[in-house]
SEDO-453330 format. One record per residue (C-alpha): z, y, x; residue in three letters; residue number from 1. Coordinates in pm, 1 decimal. Each point is the difference from the previous one (the first is absolute). Layout:
BEGIN
{{Z Y X} "Ala" NUM}
...
END
This chain:
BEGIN
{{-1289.6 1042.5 -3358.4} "Unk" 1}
{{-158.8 42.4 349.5} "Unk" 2}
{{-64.6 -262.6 293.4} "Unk" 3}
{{233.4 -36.1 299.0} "Unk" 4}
{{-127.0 137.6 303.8} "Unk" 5}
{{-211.2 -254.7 200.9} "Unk" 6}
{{200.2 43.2 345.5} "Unk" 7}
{{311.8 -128.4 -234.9} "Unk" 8}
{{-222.1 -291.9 -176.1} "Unk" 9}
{{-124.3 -146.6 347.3} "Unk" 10}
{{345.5 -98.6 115.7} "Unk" 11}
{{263.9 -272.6 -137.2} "Unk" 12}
{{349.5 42.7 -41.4} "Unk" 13}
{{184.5 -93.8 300.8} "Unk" 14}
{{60.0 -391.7 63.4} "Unk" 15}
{{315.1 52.4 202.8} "Unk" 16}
{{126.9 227.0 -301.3} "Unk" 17}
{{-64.6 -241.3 -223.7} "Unk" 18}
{{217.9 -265.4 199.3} "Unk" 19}
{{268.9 182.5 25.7} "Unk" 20}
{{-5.9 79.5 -403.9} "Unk" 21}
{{-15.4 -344.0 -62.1} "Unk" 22}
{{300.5 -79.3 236.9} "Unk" 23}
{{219.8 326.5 -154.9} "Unk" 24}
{{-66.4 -113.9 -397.6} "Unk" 25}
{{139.9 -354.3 148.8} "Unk" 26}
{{246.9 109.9 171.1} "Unk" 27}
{{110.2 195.7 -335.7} "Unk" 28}
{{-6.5 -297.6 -199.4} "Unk" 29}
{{272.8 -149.1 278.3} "Unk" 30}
{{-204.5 -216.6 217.1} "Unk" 31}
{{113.2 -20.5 362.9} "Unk" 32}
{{-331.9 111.0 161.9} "Unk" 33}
{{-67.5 -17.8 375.9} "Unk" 34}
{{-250.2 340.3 30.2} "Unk" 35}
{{-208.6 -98.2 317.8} "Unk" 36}
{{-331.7 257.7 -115.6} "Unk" 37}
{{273.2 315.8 63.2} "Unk" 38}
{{-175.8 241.1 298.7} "Unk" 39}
{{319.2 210.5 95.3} "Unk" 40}
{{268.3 -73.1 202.2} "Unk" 41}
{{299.9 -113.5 -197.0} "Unk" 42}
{{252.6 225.9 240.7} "Unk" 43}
{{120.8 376.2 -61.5} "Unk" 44}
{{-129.0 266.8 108.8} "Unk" 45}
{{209.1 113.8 364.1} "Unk" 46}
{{326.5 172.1 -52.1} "Unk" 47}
{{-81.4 285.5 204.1} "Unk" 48}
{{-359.8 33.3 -170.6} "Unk" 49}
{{182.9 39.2 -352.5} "Unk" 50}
{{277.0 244.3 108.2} "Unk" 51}
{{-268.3 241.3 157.6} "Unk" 52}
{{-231.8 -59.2 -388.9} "Unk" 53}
{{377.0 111.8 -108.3} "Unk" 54}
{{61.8 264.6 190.2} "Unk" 55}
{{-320.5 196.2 -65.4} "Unk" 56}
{{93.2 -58.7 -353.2} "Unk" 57}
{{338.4 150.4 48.1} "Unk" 58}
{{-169.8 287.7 184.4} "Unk" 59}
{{-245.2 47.4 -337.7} "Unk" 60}
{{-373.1 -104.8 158.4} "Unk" 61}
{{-139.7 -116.9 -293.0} "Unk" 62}
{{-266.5 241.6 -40.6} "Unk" 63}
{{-345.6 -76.5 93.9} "Unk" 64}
{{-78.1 -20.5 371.2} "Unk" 65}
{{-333.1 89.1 144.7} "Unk" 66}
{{-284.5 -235.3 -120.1} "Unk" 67}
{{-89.7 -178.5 331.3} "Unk" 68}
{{442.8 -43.9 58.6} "Unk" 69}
{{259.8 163.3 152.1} "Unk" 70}
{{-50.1 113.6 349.2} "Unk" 71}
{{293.2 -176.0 127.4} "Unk" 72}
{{-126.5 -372.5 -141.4} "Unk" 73}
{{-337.8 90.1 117.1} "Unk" 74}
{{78.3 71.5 353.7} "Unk" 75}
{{286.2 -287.1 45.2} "Unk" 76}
{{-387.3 -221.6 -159.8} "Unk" 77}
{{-172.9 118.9 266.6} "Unk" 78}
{{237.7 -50.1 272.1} "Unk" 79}
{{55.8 -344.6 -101.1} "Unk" 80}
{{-392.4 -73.8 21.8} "Unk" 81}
{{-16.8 160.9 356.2} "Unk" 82}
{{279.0 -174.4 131.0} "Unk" 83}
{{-63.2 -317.6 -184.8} "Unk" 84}
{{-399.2 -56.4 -86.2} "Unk" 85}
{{-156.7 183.1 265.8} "Unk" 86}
{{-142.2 271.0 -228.4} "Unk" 87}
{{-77.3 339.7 69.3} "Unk" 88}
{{174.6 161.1 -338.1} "Unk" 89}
{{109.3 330.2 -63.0} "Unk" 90}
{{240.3 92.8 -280.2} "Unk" 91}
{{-288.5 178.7 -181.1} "Unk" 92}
{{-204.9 -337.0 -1.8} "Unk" 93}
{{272.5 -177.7 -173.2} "Unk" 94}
{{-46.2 -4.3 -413.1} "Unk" 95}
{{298.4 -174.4 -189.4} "Unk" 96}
{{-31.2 -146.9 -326.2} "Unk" 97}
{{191.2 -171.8 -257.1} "Unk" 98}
{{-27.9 -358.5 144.1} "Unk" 99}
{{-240.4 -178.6 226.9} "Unk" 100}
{{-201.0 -87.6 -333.5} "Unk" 101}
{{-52.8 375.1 -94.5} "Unk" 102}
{{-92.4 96.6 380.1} "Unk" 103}
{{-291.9 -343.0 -78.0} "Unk" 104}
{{-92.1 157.9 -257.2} "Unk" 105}
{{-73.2 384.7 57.2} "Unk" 106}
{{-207.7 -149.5 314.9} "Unk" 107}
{{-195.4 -258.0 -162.1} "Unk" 108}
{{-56.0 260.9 -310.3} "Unk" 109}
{{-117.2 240.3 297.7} "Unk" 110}
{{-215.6 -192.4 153.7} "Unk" 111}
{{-196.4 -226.3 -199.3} "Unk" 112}
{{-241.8 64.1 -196.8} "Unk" 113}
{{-190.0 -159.5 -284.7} "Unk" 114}
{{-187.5 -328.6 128.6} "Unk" 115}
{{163.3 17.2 384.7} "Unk" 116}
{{47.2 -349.9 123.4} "Unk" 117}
{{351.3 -37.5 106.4} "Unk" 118}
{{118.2 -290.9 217.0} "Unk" 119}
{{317.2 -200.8 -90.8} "Unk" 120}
{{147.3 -246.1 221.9} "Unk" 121}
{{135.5 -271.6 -213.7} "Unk" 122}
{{263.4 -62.8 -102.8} "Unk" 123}
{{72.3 355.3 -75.4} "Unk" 124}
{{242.0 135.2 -191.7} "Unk" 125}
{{-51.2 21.6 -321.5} "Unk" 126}
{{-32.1 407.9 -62.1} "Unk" 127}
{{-292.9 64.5 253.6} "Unk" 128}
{{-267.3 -194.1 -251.2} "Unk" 129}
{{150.8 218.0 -303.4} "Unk" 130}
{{-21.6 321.1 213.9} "Unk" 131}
{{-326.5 -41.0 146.0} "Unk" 132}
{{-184.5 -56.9 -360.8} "Unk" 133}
{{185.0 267.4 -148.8} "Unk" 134}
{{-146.6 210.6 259.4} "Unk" 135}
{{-355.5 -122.1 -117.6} "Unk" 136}
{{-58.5 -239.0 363.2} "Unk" 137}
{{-128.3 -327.5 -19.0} "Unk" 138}
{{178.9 -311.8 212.7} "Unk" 139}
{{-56.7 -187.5 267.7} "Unk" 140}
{{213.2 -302.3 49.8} "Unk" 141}
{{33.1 -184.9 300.9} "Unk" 142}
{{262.1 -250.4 35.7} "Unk" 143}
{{214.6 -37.1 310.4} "Unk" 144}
{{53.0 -334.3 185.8} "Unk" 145}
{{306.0 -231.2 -110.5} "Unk" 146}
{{38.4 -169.5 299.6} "Unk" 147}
{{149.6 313.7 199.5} "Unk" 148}
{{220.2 118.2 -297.8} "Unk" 149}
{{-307.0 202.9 -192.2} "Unk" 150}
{{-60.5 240.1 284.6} "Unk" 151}
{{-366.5 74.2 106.0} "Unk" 152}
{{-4.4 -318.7 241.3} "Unk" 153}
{{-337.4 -176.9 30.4} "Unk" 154}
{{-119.4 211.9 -290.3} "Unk" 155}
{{-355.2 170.2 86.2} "Unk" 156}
{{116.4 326.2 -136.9} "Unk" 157}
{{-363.2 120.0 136.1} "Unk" 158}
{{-181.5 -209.6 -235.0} "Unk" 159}
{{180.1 199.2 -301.3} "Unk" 160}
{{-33.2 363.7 108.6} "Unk" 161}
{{-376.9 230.0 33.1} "Unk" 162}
{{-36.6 348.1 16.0} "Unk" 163}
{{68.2 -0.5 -387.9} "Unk" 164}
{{345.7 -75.8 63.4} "Unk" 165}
{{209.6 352.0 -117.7} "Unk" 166}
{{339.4 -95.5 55.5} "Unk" 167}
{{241.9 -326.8 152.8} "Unk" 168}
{{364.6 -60.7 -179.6} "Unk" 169}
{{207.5 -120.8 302.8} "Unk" 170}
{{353.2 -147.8 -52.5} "Unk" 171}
{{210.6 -146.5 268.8} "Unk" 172}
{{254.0 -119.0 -16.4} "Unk" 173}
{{-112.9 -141.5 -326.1} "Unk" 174}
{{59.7 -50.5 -385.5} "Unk" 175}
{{-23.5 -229.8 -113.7} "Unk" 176}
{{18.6 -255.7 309.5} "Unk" 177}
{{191.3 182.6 284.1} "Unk" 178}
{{-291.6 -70.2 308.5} "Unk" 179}
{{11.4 258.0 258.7} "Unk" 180}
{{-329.1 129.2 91.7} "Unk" 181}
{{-51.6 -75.2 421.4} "Unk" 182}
{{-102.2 306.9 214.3} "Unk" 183}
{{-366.2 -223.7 76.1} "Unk" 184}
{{-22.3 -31.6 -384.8} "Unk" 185}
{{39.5 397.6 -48.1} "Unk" 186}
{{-241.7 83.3 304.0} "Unk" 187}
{{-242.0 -243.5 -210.4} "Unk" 188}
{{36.5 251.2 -330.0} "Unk" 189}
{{34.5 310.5 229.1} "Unk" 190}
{{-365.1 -98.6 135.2} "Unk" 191}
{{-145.3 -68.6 -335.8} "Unk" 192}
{{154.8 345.4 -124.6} "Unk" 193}
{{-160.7 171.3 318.7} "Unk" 194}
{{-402.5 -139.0 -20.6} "Unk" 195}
{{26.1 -6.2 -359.3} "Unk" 196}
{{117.2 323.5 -58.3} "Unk" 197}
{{274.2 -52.7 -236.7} "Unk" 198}
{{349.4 96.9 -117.1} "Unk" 199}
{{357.4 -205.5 4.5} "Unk" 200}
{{316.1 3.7 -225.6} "Unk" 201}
{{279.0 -130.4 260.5} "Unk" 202}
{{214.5 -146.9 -249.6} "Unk" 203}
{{349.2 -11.2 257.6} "Unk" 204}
{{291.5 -14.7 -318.9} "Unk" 205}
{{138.4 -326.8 156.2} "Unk" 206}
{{-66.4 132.0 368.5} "Unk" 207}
{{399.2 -38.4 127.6} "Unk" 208}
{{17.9 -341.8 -192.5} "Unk" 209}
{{-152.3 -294.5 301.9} "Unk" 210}
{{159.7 -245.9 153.5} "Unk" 211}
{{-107.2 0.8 332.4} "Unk" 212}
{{-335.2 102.9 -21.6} "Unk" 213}
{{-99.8 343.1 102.2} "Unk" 214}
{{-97.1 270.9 -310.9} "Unk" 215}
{{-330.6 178.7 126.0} "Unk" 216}
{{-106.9 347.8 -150.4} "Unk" 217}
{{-383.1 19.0 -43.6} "Unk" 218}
{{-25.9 379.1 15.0} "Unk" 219}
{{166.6 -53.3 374.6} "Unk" 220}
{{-304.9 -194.9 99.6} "Unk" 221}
{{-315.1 182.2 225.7} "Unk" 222}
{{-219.2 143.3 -293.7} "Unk" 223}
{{193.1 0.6 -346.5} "Unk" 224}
{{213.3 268.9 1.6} "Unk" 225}
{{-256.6 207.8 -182.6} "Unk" 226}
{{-130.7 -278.1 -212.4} "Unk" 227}
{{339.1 -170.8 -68.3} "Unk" 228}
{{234.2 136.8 -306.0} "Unk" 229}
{{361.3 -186.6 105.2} "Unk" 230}
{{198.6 -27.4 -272.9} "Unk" 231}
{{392.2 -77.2 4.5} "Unk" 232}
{{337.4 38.1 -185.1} "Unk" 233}
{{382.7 -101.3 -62.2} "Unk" 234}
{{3.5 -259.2 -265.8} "Unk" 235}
{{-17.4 -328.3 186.9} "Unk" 236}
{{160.8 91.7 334.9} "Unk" 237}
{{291.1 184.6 -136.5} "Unk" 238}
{{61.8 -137.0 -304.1} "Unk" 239}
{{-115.3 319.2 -208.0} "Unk" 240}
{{-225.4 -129.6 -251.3} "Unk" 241}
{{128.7 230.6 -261.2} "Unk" 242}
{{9.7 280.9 197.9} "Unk" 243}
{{-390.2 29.0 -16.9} "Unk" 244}
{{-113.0 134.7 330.6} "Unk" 245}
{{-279.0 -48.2 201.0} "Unk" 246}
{{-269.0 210.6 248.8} "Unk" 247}
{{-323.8 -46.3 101.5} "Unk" 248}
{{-159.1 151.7 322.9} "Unk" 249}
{{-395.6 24.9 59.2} "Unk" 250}
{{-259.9 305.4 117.7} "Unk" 251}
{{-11.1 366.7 -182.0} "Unk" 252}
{{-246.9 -81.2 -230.6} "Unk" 253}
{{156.1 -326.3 -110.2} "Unk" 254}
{{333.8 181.3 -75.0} "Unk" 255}
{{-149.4 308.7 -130.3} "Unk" 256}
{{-150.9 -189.3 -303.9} "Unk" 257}
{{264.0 -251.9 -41.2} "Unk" 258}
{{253.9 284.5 -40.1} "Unk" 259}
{{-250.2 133.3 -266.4} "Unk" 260}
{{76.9 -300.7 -160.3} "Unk" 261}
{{353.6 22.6 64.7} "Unk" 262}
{{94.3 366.9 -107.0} "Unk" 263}
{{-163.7 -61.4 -345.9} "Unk" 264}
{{172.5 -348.6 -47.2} "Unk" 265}
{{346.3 -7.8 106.8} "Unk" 266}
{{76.8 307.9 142.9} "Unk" 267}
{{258.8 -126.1 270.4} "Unk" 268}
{{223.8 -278.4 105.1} "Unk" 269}
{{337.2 52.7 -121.9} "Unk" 270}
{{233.4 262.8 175.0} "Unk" 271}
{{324.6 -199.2 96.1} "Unk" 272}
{{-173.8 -316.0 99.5} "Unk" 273}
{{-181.3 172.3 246.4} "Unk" 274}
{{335.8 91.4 130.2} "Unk" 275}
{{28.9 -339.4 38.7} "Unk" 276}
{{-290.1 -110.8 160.4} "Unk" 277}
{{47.9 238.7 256.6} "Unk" 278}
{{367.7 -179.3 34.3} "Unk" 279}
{{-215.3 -312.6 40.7} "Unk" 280}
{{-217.1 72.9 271.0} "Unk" 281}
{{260.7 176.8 232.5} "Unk" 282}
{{344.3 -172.8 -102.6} "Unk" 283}
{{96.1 -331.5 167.8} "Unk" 284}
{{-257.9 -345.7 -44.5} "Unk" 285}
{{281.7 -279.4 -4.4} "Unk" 286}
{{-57.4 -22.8 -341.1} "Unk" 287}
{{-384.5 -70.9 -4.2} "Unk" 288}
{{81.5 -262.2 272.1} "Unk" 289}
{{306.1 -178.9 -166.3} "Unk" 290}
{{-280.1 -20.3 -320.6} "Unk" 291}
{{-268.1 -131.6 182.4} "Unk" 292}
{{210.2 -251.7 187.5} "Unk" 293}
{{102.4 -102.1 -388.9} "Unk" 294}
{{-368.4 -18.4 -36.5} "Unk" 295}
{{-69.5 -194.3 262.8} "Unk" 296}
{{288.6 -239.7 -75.6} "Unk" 297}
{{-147.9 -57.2 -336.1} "Unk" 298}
{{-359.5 -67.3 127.9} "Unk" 299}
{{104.3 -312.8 176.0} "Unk" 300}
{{227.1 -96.5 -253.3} "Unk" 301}
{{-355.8 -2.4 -299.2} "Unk" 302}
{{-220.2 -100.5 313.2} "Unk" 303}
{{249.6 -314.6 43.1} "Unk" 304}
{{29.4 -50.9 -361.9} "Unk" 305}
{{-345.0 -34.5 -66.9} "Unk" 306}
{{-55.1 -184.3 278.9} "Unk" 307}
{{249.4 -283.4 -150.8} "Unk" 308}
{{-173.9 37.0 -331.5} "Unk" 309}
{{-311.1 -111.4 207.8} "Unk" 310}
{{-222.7 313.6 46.4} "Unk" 311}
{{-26.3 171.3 354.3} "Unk" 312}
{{-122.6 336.4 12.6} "Unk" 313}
{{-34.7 243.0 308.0} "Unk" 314}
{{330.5 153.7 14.3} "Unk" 315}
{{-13.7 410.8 -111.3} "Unk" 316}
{{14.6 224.5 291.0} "Unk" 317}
{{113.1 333.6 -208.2} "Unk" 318}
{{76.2 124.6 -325.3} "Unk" 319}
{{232.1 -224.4 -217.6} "Unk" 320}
{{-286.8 -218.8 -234.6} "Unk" 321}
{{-171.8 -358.3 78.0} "Unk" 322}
{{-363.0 -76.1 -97.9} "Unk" 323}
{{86.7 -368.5 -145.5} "Unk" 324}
{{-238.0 -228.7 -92.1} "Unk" 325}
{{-13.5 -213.5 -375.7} "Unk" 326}
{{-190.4 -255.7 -114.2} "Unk" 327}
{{-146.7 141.2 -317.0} "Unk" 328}
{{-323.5 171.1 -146.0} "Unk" 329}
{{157.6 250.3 -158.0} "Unk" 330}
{{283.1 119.4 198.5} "Unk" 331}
{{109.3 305.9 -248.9} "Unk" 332}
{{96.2 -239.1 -230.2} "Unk" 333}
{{191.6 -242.0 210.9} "Unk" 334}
{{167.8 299.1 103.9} "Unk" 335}
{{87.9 107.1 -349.6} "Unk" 336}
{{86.9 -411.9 -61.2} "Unk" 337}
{{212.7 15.5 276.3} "Unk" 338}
{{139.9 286.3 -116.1} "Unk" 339}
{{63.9 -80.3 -396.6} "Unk" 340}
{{156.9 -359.4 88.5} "Unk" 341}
{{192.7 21.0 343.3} "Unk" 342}
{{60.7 350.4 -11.9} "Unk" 343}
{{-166.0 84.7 360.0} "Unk" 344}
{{-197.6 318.9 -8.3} "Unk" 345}
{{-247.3 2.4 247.7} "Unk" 346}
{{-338.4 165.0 -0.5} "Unk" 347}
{{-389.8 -143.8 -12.5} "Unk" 348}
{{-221.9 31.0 317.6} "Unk" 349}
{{-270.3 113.2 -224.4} "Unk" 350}
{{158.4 326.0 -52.5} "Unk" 351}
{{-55.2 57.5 344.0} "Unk" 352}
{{-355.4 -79.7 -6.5} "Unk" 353}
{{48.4 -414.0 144.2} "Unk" 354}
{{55.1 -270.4 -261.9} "Unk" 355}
{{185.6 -269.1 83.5} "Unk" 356}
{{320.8 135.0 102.9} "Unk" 357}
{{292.4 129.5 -86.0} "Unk" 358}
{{168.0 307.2 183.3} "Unk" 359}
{{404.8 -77.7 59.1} "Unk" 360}
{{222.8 316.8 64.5} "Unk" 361}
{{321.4 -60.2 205.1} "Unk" 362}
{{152.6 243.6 -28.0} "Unk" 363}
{{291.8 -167.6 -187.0} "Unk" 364}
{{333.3 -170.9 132.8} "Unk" 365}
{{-102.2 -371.2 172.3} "Unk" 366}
{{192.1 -160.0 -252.1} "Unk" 367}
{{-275.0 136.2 -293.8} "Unk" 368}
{{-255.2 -72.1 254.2} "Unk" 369}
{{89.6 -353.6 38.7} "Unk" 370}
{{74.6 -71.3 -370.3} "Unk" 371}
{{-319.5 157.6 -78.7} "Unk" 372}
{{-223.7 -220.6 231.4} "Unk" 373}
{{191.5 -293.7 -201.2} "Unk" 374}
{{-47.3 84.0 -309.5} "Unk" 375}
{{-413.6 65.4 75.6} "Unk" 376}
{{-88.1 -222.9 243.8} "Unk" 377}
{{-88.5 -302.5 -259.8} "Unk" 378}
{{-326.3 250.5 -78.1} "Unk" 379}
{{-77.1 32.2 319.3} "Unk" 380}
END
């Protein structure tokens, strides 16, 4: 029998994944488990989302759709990132994939090549290491400062990029530790990008999830719209993590061999959703608000929590996860400890490329939230 193929053998199977495994072969054996590591929203998708995904059903669309998406979804895309990110996008510069992780993926596959140094801005989520050595690139870590929530802060990010430097992963707002990126803190990466000549993934999936801070598009910035590939979708801010759609938006050349990668991979996103993605973008927002009010609501109820357990961390300005710190030198298996006897799934900061943590999801009723913290904070 043959090898594997060395782009599978340099990756691990996904910590997060393996969490949530754990915490479902529990929960099957009847243990009341609180599941803090989950990374979707725990509400259903919008009524009006589903009954348009119906109706295009009901009218039989489920044959393929052009590769790149329906015209409809891709012009109500580029609308939305004129009217709300500043970009210059038309329809034809809009590519929509199966999910925000496939649109990651058919870009970093395009552009890096074997050996390419690619910057990571830890804690990252946990998909851009596995990507970027699949793709043959080699990493460069730099991690982000604590004290203002793990964003860029007094970091020297000039000290960790050179004209080597082929590409920058850019997420905010954040997994795993919800810090909003400032506009000074983006001008610092835009400048970087600029005399370094350079490329950017603007990672924006959590972009309508902040809580008073204000959600900055990269690609909007003096500069980067050539050398910035934004990429978006539907999971986290409308509660369609099943539905599988995402987009990505860069230059012609970007998109040209992304869509390469695309065409021969999964053909299309699937038919009715993008129905409903277009019923998304252009039906009413209530919903998105009520959910990140919920959101909200249930970061100061873990931020309080904690802080009675004794541990005071800067409090998450978007997204729905906290970046919690744990006494331990191995914090995957505290995590899996914490898991196997109190039943409290939560997942390891080294995933993410910082030991020492553990990232928290809230997006669970206050009640969990609250028992959870209980039932944990003794390891903390």
């Amino acid at each position: 029998m043959g090898k594997f193929s060395e782009a599978v053998e340099r990756v691990e199977p996904s910590a997060t994944l393996r969490i949530s495994d754990l915490a479902g072969e529990l929960e099957g054996k009847g243990a009341d488990v609180v599941d803090l590591s989950v990374g979707e929203p725990d509400f259903t998708t919008p009524e009006h989302i589903r009954e348009e995904a119906k109706a295009s059903l009901d009218r039989g669309e489920t044959g393929y759709t052009p590769s790149a998406g329906i015209p409809d979804l891709r012009e109500a895309i580029a609308h939305k990132l004129r009217e709300e990110n500043d970009l210059r996008v038309e329809r034809d510069e809009v590519v929509v994939t199966p999910g925000g992780k496939q649109a990651l993926f058919e870009v970093i596959f395009s552009l890096v090549r074997d050996g390419d140094e690619v910057v990571l801005l830890d804690p990252a989520w946990v998909s851009y290491e596995a990507m970027v050595k699949m793709a043959g690139g080699e990493l460069n870590r730099v991690t982000l400062d604590p004290q203002t929530g793990f964003t860029p802060g007094e970091v020297d990010l000039a000290e960790h990029v050179s004209d080597d430097t082929r590409l920058m992963v850019v997420n905010t707002p954040s997994n795993p530790t919800g810090g909003v990126f400032s506009e000074d803190e983006l001008e610092e990466i835009r400048d970087l990008a600029v005399d370094h000549d350079f490329r950017v993934i603007s990672d924006e999936i959590y972009e309508k999830i902040t809580y008073g801070a204000e959600h900055l598009s990269l690609a909007a910035m003096d500069g980067m719209s050539e050398r910035t590939v934004t990429v978006n979708g539907f999971s986290k801010s409308y509660a369609m993590t099943g539905w599988r759609l995402g987009y990505f938006v860069g230059s012609q050349d970007v998109r040209e061999q992304a869509s390469k990668v695309h065409s021969h991979s999964v053909s299309c996103a699937t038919s009715f959703a993008q129905r409903g993605a277009v019923a998304a973008i252009d039906g009413p927002q209530e919903p998105v608000e009520k959910m990140v009010d919920a959101f909200e609501s249930r970061r100061d109820t873990l931020v309080d929590a904690l802080a009675d357990a004794g541990v005071e961390i800067p409090k998450p300005e978007g997204a729905f996860y906290a970046f919690v710190p744990v006494d331990a030198e191995d914090d995957a298996a505290l995590c899996e400890e914490v898991l196997q006897e109190e039943y409290v799934a939560t997942t390891p900061g080294s995933a993410f490329g910082v030991p020492g943590y553990m990232r928290v999801s809230y997006a669970t009723s206050e009640e969990r939230i609250k028992e959870g913290v209980e039932r944990f904070a003794p390891y903390l």
